[in-house]
N, C-alpha and C positions, 0 to 999 in steps of 0.2 A: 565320578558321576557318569551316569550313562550317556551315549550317544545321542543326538536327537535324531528323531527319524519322520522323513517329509512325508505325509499321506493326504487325503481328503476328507472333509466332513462326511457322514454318512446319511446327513435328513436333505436339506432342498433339491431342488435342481440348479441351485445357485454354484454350487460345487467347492467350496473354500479350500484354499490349501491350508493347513493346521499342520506342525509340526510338534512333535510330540517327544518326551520323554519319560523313561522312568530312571530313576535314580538308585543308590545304592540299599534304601529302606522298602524299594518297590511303589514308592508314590510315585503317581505317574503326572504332569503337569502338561498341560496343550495351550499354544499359544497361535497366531494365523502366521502366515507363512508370507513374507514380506514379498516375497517374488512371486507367488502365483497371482497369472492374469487376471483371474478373478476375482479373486478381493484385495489383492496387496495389503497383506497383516491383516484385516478386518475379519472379525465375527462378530457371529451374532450370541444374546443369548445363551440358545442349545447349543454352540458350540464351544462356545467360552465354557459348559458345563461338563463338557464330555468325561474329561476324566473322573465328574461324580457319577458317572452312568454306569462304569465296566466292570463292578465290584462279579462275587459269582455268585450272589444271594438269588436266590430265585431260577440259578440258571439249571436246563437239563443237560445234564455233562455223560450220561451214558443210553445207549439206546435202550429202547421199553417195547416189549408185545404186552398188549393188555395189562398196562401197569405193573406189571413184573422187571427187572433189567435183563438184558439179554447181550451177548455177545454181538460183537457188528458182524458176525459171519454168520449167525443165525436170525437175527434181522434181516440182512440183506437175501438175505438166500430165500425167506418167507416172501418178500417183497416183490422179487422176479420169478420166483414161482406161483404167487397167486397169481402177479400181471399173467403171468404165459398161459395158466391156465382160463382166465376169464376173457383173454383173446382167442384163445383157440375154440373156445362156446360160443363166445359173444361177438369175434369178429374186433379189429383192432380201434372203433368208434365206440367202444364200451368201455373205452379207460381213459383218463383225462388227467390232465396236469393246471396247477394253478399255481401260478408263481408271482412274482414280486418286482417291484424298482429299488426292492432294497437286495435284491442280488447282484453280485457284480458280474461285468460283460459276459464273462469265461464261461460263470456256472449257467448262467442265462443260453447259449449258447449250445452248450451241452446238452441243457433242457430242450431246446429246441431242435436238436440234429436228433437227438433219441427219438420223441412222439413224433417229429415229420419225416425223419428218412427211415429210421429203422423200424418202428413199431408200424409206422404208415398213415396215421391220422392226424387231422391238426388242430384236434383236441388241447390244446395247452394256449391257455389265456393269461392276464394278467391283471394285478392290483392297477398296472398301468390304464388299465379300460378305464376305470371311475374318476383319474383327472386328465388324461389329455387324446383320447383317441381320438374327441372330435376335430381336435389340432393335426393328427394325421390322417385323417376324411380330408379335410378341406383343403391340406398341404396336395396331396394326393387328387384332388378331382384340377385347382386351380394349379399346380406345377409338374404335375406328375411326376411326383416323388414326394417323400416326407421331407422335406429339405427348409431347413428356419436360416432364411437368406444372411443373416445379419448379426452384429457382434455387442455385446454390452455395452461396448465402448460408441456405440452410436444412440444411447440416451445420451450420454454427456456431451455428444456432437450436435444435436437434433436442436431445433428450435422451437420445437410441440410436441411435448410427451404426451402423448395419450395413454390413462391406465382405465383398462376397459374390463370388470370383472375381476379387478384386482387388489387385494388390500397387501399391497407390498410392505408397505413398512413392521405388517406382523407375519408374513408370508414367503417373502426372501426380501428380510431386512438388509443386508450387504448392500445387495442391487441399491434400494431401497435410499443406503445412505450416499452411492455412489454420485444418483441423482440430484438428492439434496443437496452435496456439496458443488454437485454443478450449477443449482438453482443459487446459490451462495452467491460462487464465484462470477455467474453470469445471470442476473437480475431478469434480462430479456427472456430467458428460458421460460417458457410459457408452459401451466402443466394441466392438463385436464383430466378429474377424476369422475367414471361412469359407475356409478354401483349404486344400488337400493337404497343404501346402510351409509350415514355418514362417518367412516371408518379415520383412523387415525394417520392411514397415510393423507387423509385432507387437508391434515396439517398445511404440506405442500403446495397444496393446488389452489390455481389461480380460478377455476371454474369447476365446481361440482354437479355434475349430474345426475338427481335422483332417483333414476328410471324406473319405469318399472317394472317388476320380474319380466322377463321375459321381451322386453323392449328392445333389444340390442339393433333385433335385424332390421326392424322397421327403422330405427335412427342412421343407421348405415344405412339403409336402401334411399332414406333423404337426404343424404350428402350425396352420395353416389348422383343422386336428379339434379340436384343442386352445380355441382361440382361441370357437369357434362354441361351446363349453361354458362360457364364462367371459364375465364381465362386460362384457369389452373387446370384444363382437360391436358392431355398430352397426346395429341393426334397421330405425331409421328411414331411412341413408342408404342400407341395400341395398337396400329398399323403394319408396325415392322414387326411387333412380335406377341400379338394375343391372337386369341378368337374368341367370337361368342357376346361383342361388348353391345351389340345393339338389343340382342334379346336382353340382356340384363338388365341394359339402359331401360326397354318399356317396359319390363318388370317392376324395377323402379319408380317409374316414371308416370304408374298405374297407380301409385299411391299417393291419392290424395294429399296436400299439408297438413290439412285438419284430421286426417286418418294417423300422419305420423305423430301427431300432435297425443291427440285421444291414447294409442297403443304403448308411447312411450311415457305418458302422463308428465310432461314436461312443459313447461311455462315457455311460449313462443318467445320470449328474448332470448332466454337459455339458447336453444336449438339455433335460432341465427348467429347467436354470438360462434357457437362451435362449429356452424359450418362456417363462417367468416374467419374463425382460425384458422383453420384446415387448409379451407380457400388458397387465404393470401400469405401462407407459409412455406416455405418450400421445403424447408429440413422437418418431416413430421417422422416419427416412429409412435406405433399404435401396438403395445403391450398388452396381453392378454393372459387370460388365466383360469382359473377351475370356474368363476362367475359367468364365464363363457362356453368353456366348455361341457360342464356338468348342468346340460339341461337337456330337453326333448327335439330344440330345433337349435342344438351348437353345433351343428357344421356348418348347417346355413351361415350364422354368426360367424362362424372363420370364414366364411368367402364373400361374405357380405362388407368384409373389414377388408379381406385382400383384394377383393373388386375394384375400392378407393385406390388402393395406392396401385394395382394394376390402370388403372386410368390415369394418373396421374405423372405412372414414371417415377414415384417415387420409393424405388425399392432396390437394395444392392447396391445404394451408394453411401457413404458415409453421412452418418444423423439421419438415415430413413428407414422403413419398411416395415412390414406387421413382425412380430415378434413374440412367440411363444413362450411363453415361459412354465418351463414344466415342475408338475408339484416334487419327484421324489428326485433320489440323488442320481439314479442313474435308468430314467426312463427312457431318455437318449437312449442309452449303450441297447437297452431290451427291442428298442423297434430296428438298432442298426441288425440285430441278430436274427430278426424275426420272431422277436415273442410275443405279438399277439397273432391272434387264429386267423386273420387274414391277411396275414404275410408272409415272404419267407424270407430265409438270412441275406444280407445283407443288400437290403432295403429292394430287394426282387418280389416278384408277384404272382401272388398261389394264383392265381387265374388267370397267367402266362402257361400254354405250355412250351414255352423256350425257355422259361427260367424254371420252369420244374425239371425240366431236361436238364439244364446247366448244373443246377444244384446236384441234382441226385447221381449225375457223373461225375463230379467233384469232390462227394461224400463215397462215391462208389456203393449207394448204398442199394440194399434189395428192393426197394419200394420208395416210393414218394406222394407227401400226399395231396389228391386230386383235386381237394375244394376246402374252401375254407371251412373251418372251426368252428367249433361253438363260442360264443360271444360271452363276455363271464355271465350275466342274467341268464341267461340261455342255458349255459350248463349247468349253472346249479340248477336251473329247471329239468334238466337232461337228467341230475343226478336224484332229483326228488320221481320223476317219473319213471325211473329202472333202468331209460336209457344205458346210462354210466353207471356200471359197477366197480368201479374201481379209480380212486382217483388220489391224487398225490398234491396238496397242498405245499407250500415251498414257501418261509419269511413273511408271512400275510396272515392275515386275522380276520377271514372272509365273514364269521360270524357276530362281529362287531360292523365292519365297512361296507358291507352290499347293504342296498336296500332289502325292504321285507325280510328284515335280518332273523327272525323266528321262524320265518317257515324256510330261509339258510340252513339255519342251526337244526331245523326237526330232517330235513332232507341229509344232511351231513350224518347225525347222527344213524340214519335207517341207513344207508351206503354201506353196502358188503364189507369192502374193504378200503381204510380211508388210512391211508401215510399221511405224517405231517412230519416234516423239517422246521427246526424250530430252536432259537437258543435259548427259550424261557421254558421252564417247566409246565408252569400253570396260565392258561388266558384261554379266554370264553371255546377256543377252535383244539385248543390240544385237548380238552378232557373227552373227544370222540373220537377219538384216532386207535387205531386199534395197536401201529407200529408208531412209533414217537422214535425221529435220527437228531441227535442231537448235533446241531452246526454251530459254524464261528463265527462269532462277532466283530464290531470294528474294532480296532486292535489288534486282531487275531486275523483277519482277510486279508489276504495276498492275490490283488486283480487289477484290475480297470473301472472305469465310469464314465459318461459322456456327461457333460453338463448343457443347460440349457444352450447353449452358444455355439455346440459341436465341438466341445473343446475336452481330449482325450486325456483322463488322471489317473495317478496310480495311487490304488488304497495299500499302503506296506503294514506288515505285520510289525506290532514289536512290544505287544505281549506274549508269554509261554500259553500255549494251547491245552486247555482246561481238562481236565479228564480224559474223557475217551472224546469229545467232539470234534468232528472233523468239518471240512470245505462242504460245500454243498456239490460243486462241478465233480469232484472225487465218491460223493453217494453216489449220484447218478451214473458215473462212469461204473461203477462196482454194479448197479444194476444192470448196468447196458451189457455189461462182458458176462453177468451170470445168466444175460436172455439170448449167449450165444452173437452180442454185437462187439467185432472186436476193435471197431473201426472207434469205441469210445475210449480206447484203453488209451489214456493221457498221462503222463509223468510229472506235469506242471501247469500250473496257468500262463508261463511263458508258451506251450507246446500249444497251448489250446489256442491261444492270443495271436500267435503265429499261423495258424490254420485260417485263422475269422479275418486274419489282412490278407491271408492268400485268396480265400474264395472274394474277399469284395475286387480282387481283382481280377477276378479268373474272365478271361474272353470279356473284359471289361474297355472299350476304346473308348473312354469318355458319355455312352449312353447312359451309363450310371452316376448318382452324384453319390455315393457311397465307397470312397477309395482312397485306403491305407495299405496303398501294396508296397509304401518305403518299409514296412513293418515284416512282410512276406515273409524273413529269412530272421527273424531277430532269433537271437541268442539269450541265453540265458543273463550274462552280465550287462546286456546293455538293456533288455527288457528291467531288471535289477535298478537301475539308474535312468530311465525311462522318463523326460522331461514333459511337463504337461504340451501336449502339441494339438492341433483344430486340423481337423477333416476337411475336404479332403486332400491325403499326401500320395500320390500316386508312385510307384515305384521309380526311382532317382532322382525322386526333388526331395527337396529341404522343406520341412518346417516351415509355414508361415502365416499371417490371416488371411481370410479368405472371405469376399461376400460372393452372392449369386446374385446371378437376375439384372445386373444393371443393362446388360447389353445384350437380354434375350437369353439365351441358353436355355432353355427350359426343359424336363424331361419328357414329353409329350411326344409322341414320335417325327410330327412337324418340328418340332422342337420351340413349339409358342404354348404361352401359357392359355387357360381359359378362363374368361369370365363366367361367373357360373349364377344362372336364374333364378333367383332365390324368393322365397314366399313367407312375407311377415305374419309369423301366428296372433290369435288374437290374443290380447292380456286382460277382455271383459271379464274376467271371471269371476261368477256369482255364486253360491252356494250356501243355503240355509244351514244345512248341516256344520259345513266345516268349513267358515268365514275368513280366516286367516291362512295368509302364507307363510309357509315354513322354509327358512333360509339356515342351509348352515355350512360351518368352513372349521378353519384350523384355529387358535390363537397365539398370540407370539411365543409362549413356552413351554409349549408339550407339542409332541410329533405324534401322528396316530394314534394309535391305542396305546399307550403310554406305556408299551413295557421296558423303556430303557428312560426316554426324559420323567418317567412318573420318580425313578431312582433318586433324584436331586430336589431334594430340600428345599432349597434355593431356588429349582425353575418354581414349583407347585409352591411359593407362597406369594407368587403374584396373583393366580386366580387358582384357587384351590377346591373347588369344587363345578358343578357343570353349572348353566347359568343362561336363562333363556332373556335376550332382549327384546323389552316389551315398551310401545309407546306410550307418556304419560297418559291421553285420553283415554286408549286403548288399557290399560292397566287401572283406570277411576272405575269406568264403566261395569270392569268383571269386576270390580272391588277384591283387588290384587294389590297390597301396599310394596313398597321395596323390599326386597330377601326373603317375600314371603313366596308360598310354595306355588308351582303353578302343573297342572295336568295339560299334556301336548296331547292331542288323541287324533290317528284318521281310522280311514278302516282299516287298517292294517295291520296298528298296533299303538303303544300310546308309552308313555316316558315321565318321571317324576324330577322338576327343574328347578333351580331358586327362580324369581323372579328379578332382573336390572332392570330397573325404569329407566330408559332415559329416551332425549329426545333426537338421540343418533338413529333410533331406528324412525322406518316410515308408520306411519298409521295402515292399522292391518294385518300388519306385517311382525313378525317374529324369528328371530336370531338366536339357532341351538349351536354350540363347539362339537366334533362329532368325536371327539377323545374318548369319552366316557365309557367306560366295558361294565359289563358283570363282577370284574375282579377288584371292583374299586368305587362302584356305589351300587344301589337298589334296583334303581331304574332306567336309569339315563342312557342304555343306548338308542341314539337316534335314528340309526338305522331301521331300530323295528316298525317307525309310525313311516318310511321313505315308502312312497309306491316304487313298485319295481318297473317304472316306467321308460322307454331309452329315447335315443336318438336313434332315426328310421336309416341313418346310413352308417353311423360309427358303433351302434349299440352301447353309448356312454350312458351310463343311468342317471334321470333328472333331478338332483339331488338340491336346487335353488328354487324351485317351483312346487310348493309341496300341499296341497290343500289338506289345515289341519283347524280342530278346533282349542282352543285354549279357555279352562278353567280354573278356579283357586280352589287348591289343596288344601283339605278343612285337618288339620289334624289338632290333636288336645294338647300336647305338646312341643317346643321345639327343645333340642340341648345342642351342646358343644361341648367337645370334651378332647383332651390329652391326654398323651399313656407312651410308655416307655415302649411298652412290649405292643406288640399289633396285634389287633384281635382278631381271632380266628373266623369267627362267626360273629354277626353282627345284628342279635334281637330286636330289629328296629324296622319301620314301615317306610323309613328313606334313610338314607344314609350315602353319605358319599367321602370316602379316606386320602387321603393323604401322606406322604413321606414330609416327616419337620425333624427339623434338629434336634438329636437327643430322640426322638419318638415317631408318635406319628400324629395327626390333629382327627378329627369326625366331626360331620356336621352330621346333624339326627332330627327326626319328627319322628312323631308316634300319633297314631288315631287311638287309640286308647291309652293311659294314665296306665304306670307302671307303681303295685302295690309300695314294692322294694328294693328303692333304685340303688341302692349299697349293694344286695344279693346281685343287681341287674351288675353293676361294675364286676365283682367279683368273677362273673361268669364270663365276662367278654372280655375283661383284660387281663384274666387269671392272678388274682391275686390271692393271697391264702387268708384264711380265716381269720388266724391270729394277729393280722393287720386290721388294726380299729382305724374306720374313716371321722374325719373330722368333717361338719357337716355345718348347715346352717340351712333353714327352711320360712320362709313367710306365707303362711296360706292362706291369706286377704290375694296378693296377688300370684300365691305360685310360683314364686322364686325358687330355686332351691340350688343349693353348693354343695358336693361332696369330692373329699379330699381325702385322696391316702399317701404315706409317706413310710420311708422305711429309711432309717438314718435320719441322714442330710437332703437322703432326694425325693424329688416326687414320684408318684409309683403311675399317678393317674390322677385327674380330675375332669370331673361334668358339671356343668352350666346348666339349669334347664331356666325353661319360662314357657308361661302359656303362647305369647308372641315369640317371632324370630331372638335369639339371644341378642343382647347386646354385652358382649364383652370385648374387650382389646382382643384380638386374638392371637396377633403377633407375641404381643405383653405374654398371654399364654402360653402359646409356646413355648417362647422363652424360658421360663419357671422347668422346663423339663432338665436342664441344662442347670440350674442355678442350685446353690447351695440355701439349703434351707433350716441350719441349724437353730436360725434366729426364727422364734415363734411370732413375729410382727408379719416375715414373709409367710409365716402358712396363712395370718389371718387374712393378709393382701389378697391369697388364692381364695379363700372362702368371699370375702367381701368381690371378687370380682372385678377389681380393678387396683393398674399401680398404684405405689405411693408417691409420692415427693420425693423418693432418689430410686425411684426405677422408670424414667420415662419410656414411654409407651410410643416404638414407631410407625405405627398405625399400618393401615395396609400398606403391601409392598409393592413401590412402583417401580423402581430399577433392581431388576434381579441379579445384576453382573455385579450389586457393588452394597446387595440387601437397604437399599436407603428407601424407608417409608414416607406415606405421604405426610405423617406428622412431623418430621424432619426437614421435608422441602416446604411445609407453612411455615415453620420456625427461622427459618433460613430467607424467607422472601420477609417476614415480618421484620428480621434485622437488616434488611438493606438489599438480598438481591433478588433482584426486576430482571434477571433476563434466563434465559437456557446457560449462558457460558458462566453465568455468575454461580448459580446452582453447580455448574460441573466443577467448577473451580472450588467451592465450596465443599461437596459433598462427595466428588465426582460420581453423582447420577447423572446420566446421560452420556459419558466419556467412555465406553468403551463399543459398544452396538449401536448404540442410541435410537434405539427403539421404542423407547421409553419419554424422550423427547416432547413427542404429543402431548402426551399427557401431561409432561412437569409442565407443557407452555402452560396446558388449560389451568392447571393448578396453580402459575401465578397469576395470569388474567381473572380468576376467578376472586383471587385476596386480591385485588389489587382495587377490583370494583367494588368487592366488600365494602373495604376501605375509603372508596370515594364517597359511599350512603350514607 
């Protein structure tokens, strides 16, 4: 058997340790890592799936100019000499970098010393902008520094969790269940959940607040007035170490009750009850997240939260303080580097010149650059008006994830010259790239990561390295040394790793809260065996945790923090055109643009297609029924969605996933309907406030259908695909009725001629079954109907996998549903363990009433438990059944 080998998850910011192995047949198994701080043993989900993600199906394993392969010494050499040449016309603001939170520290790092020390511009942004830069505005105006005071292990100390913008338990589940078992084991743990949406981490929560879009700051500027008239002020710590609290106070203090009441649309007990929490609690921690930060006034929202508990004192002690939590895995590591455009390495300030001076002596570099960057909106604006002729995408899928994703994707494409780094072949952003460098995946990366909590990981390799793909920090070094920079020429991510703790210490006496200079001098074998440790480790200490802030210290050059005057927008918003708000986020098991969780089976048959949440009144009205279609439109662009009815969402208001690409349904990226609207100090784009209008998709038919083989091209007016066991699954509408749906099969799943379909049609209603088979197995089958199908689908899928010598099971496929000895497990509610929800009815119908009885039973819920939520709802729901 092979070794195991300790590394990190690669999706949240939650950061899990996973250990890994592969074995003597190359199966590789991952399990959590009982000793990392972060989760001790826990995963979630996608991470319990990881080893279905690494196969190399789909990946790009050699570099390409123009679709051609190429040499990596003839790519690279094309790539430093266009850059040189398009700076030496254009001037070094005419090339741009875009990079990613799925890079680890090293390459990030690299990225960043090339475009600001050597090239001279700081040009190079990040996926990190679209979920937490407003978290480093607000860090940054109220601490001066990006600095997240406080450790995970202070929810389960805390006396009042607040989750504000947050749907943790599909988000960064771990955390997630960390809390829950604290709510367990200590009853008194009080938890309050702020979001639109009543999400499944509600489960949890003792008080739900259904705010509304855009409400945050106005309920925080009411606590904040509230709070300065009560007890729970803290005189002596705003005294000894803030500025700034009395303007905030009458800013505050300017808004009316009934103003907070109106803007946050919240029922007056509500809001007293939670300032009455707050009030009379002393341990609160106040968790935040994309709900906060991905809007037009989320900075405001970060200092409007850290206003409270700057008044309060309660921050940097154990069980308190605001508390970011960031969406990717290592968006940390990218701001310690300075990868977004208004920063520079390690956590210094492009609009310092003593830290431009410090750096660019330290890097000994030619140049440094003078002013901040283009912001990512901004540059792809830069890049659609000529500005930027040259720009280097890095691990990200801009034309999926930026808003006004079509005129992205039209600007991308017209870009002289567009590199992309990339471990996938195919997704909406590589088929423009003129050079395509083929990089390594997890498994394959050998780096660092910061997690939410400032807590330093090592991602270890212990996969063989695929074709020709290489690190991404070793591209860039091979461009920097052919544009004549030799100060990139690296031998290792231990060598780079070692520079990035030298400079956070360089003429560093404590002004900085960014310092890993015990790292300064590492070595290859102990960076090798490199134990997860939390910033900051200054050169001759040990390892240890660490908060800030209880006793002042702030980076400010008083060294107090500040209260910062913040202005509640209004949430009136009217519009005939485009009545409804667009909200959208992640869900529990797909990570972005699905090009690694889309791989597993297993994540995608919990929610397998895109799926817009619509309120029951709100869905009568448009005469929208459940699953059926629905049209998202603004001006911008417009998206084709199932319809969920349910009554988790608010009236109004509408709930898109933003996974969805070109690569994997018709219409569903929701980026194209996002305005490309930001935040006026972080430049985070409004991605929770989206004024759209919603219609029902009139089409003639729907199907559903299975297939071994994937189809290449997809003759259909929506469609949305899937990876299933054995196959793959398609959901499908058509506005027009197809003559010859056999021909139509034949073409999109390639089947041959000489395979006769077995078929079955009712044309009173429109039904129709076609089935083809070759052997024992199935080849393919389609569902239609003039409404949404109603088939099992799961039951379907299955059949791709099943032996079908016996002509009962082919009729079962034609007829549409199992028989009496093929139970059907309905959709999938626990992914870690495939248990459908017709299984947890079965199982509450024979006796068990509770979550543990269910886990004990079937074990859904027993490994993430993520899924929890829903089994409750699902026996509460039999349960009352049952009482009628």
């Amino acid at each position: 058997m092979g070794a195991e080998v300790k590394t990190t998850c690669p999706y949240c910011g939650v950061g899990c340790g996973v250990i890994a192995k592969v074995d003597e047949t190359g199966t590789v198994t991952v399990k959590g890592d009982p000793e990392h701080p972060a989760n001790f043993g826990r995963l979630c989900s996608k991470g319990s799936a990881l080893a279905e993600t690494i196969d190399l199906d789909g990946r790009l394993l050699h570099p390409e100019i123009k679709g051609r392969q190429a040499s990596w010494d003839e790519a690279l050499d094309l790539v430093a000499s266009r850059f040189c040449e398009i700076i030496a016309q254009h001037g070094p603001e005419s090339v741009a970098f875009y990079v990613s939170g799925q890079l680890l520290t090293e390459d990030y790092y690299v990225a960043n010393k090339l475009m600001k020390g050597f090239i001279g511009a700081a040009n190079i942004d990040t996926n990190s902008r679209l979920c937490m830069s407003s978290s480093v505005a607000g860090h940054r105006r109220a601490f001066g520094s990006d600095t997240v005071p406080g450790l995970y292990e202070d929810l389960e100390l805390a006396d009042l969790v607040i989750l504000t913008g947050s749907n943790l338990a599909w988000c960064h589940p771990v955390i997630y269940q960390r809390l829950a078992a604290a709510k367990a084991a200590r009853p008194g743990l009080k938890i309050v959940v702020i979001d639109p949406r009543r999400t499944m981490t509600c489960d949890i929560a003792d008080l739900h607040l259904a705010i509304r879009p855009d409400g945050d700051v106005a309920l925080f500027m009411g606590l904040l007035a509230h709070l300065a008239a009560s007890s729970a002020i803290d005189q002596n710590y705003i005294g000894a170490y803030t500025e700034g609290f009395g303007a905030a106070f009458a800013a505050a203090a300017a808004l009316t009750s009934d103003e907070v009441l109106d803007r946050t649309g919240l029922p007056a007990m509500q809001v007293r009850e939670f300032f009455r929490l707050f009030e009379t609690t002393e341990k609160v921690v106040t968790c935040y997240s994309q709900g906060v930060n991905q809007s037009a006034s989320g900075t405001d929202k970060v200092n409007a939260i850290i206003n409270c508990h700057l008044a309060t004192g309660r921050i940097g002690r154990p069980g308190t303080g605001p508390f970011s939590l960031t969406g990717q895995p290592n968006a940390m590591g990218g701001r310690e580097v300075g990868g977004l455009a208004n920063m520079l390495a390690a956590h210094m300030a492009i609009e310092s010149a003593g830290d431009r001076d410090r750096v660019q002596r330290f890097w000994n570099a030619p140049s440094i650059a003078a002013k901040p960057g283009l912001k990512a909106v901004d540059l792809f604006g830069a890049v659609e008006e000529g500005r930027v002729k040259a720009l280097w995408i890095m691990a990200t899928n801009p034309v999926v994830s930026l808003p006004d994703a079509r005129r992205v994707e039209a600007a991308i494409a017209a870009c002289p010259f567009v590199v992309v780094s990339d471990m996938v072949r195919e997704t909406d952003t590589t088929q423009h790239a003129d050079v395509l460098l083929p990089s390594l995946g997890w498994g394959e990366k050998d780096g660092t990561v910061t997690n939410s909590e400032r807590r330093i990981s090592r991602q270890r390799p212990f996969l063989t390295l695929p074709g020709e793909a290489r690190a991404d920090w070793w591209q860039m070094a091979e461009v920097g040394r052919r544009m004549g920079f030799t100060a990139c020429d690296y031998t290792s991510p231990a060598d780079i790793f070692a520079e990035h703790a030298a400079l956070s210490a360089f003429e560093n006496d404590g002004d900085r809260d960014f310092d890993i200079g015990a790292y300064a001098d590492i070595q290859q074998p102990v960076y090798d065996a490199l134990e997860p440790f939390q910033w900051p480790q200054p050169y001759g200490t040990e390892a240890r945790e660490t908060r800030f802030f209880s006793d002042g210290g702030f980076f400010h050059p008083d060294r107090k923090a500040r209260f910062v005057a913040v202005e509640a927008p209004a949430t009136d918003r009217t519009d005939a055109a485009y009545p409804f708000t667009l909200n959208t986020g992640r869900i529990r098991d797909q990570w972005h643009t699905m090009t690694r969780t889309g791989k597993s089976a297993r994540l995608s048959s919990h929610i397998a297609e895109p799926f817009a949440e619509i309120h029951p009144r709100d869905a009568m009205e448009l005469g929208v029924a459940d699953a059926a279609l629905v049209q998202i439109e603004s001006s911008y662009g417009k998206a084709i969605i199932r319809a969920l009815v349910t009554d988790r969402q608010a009236r109004g208001s509408v709930f898109v996933p933003m996974h969805w690409s070109d690569q994997n349904s018709a219409e569903a990226r929701i980026g194209a309907v996002i305005k490309p609207a930001t935040d006026p100090v972080s430049g985070q784009p409004a991605s929770k406030n989206v004024a759209v209008a919603v219609s029902r998709y009139r089409a003639a038919m729907y199907g559903f259908a299975v297939s071994m083989a994937k189809p290449d091209v997809v003759d259909a007016d929506y469609w949305a695909l899937a990876k299933a066991d054995g196959g793959w699954r398609l959901e499908l509408a058509f506005r027009d009725g197809i003559e010859d749906w056999a021909a139509w099969c034949r073409k999109s799943f390639g089947i041959a001629d000489y395979i006769e379909p077995l078929g079955y049609a009712d044309q009173q209603s429109g039904d129709r079954r076609i089935a083809f088979f070759e052997g024992e197995r199935l080849l393919a089958a389609l569902f239609l109907a003039r409404e949404p199908v109603a088939v099992a689908r799961n039951w379907a899928v299955s059949q791709l996998t099943a032996d079908h010598g016996d002509l009962r099971r082919r009729f079962a496929i034609i007829a549409g549903r199992p028989g009496a000895d093929m139970p059907d497990p309905g959709a999938t509610v626990c992914s870690c363990f495939s248990v459908g929800v017709n299984q947890i009815v079965a199982a509450v119908r024979s006796g068990c009433r509770s979550v543990e009885a269910i886990g004990s039973e079937l074990k859904a819920g027993t490994n993430c438990g993520s899924c929890r939520a829903e089994i409750r709802g699902i026996i509460n729901a039999c349960v009352a059944d049952a009482a009628e």
